[in-house]
N, C-alpha and C positions, 0 to 999 in steps of 0.2 A: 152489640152486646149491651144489657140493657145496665140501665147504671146503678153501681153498687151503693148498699143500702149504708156503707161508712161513707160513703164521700163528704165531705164538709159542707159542700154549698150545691145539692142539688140541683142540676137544669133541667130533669126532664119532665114532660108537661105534667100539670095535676093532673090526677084522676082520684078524686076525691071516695073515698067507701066508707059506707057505717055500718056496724053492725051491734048484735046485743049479743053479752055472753055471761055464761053463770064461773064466779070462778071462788073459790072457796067458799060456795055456797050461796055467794050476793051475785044478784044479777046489776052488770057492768054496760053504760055503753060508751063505743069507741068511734071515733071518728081517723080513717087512715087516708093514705095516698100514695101515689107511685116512690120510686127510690126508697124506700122503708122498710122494715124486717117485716116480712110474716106478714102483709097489707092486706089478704081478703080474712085469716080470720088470727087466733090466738094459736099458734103451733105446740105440737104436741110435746115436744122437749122445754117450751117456757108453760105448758100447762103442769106437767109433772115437774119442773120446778116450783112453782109457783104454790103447789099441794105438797111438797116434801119441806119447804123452810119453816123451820119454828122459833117464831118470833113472840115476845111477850110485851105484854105495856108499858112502856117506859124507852125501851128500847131505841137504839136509833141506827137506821137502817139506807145503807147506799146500794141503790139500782144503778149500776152501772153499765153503760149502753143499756139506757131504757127504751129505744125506739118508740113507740107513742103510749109508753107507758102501764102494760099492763101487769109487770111484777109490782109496780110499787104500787099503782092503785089499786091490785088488789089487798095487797098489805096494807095500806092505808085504809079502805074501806072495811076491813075483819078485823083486825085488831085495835081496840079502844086503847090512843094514849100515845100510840106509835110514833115516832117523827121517821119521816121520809124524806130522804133526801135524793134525787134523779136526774142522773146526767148522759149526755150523746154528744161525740161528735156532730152526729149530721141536725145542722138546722133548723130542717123539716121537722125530724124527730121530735127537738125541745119543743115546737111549735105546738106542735099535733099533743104531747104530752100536759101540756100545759093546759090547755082545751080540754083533753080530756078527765086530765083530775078536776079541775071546774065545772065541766059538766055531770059529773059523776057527786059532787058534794064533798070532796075528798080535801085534804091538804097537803101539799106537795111542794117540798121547796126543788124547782126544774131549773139543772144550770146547765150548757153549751161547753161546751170544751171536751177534749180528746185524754182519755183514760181517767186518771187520777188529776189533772191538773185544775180543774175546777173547784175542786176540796183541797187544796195543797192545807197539811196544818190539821186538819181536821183528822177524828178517829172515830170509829161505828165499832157500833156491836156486830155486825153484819153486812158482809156486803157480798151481793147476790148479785149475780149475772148469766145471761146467756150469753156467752163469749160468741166476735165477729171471726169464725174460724175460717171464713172464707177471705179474711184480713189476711190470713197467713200466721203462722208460727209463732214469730217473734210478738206482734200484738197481744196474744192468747196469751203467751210465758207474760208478756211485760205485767197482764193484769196479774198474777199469782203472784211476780216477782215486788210488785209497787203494796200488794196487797198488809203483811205485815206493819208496815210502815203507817198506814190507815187502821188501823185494828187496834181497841182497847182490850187489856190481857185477858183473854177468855174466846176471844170475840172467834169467828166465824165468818169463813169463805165459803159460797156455796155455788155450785157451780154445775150445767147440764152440757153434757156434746153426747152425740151419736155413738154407740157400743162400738160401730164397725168406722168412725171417723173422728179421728181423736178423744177419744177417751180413754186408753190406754196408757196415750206418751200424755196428757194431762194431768191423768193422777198420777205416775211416775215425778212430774215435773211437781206439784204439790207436795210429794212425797222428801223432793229433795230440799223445797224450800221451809216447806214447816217440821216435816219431822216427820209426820204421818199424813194419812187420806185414809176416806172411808169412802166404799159406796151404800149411798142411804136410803136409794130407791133407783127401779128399774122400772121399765117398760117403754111401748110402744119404738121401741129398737134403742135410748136411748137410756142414758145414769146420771143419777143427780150427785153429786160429790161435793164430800165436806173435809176443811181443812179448819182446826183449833188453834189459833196462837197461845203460844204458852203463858200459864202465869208467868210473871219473875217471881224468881227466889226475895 
């Protein structure tokens, strides 16, 4: 079985790929490798994420499980002013993402650690992710569940899975931690969903 793209400390051999991609318009290049989400190109549920978040300048923004980076560098790259912050478990990932916001001209603060612990203390306006749904369950809830606790009052969870592979019990589970979920875009079999934390009164 070939080995999963969370694992902390990948061993399986490089197989190093580049490719170029257009994604909110700017043309991107990435550098991937084996164990890593999505390695030959940019998948169609983190591209309709990545085209459904609205982020503005000033903003500050957490990729969470960024695997080699291309939610945040594209946010990085289109929006003037953005702070990006991008974190993964897997090693490779930070590696690879680090590289390629560098290579890209981008800024990108890239930290290693598993979910939210990397930021403990810290709060976004935003934090986007392609959930590791092949983690399992509990993973997937822990991000929504860690999520308010990260979030300045307004702020915005935004999140893509498969129509017919958790995105049902995801925004239910959204639903029970924030209050509400929306879905804010569809296609290519998948939804992209957004959860608001509340002002305080």
């Amino acid at each position: 079985m070939p080995e999963q793209y969370f694992a902390r400390r990948p061993s399986a051999a490089h197989r190093i790929r580049e490719f170029t991609d257009v994604l909110r318009g700017r043309s991107l290049n990435f550098r991937t490798d084996s164990a890593v989400f999505s390695r030959r190109d940019v998948d169609a549920g983190t591209r309709l994420l990545i085209d459904a978040v609205e982020v503005k300048a000033s903003d500050c923004v957490l990729d969470l499980g960024c695997g080699y980076g291309p939610i945040g560098i594209a946010l990085a790259g289109t929006v003037d002013g953005v702070r990006i912050v991008m974190t993964d478990v897997n090693r490779r990932a930070v590696r690879l993402a680090r590289k390629n916001a560098e290579s890209n001209g981008v800024r990108a603060d890239v930290r290693e650690g598993a979910l939210y612990e990397p930021v403990a203390g810290l709060a976004f306006d935003h934090i986007v992710s392609n959930p590791p749904i092949r983690a399992g369950k509990a993973v997937v809830h822990a991000i929504v569940d860690g999520a308010p606790g990260h979030l300045v009052d307004g702020g915005s969870l935004w999140l893509v899975a498969r129509t017919q592979q958790g995105a049902p019990s995801l925004i239910r589970k959204m639903e029970d931690v924030f209050g509400s979920a929306e879905v804010v875009a569809r296609g290519g079999g998948f939804r992209v969903l957004r959860s608001v934390r509340p002002d305080k009164p």
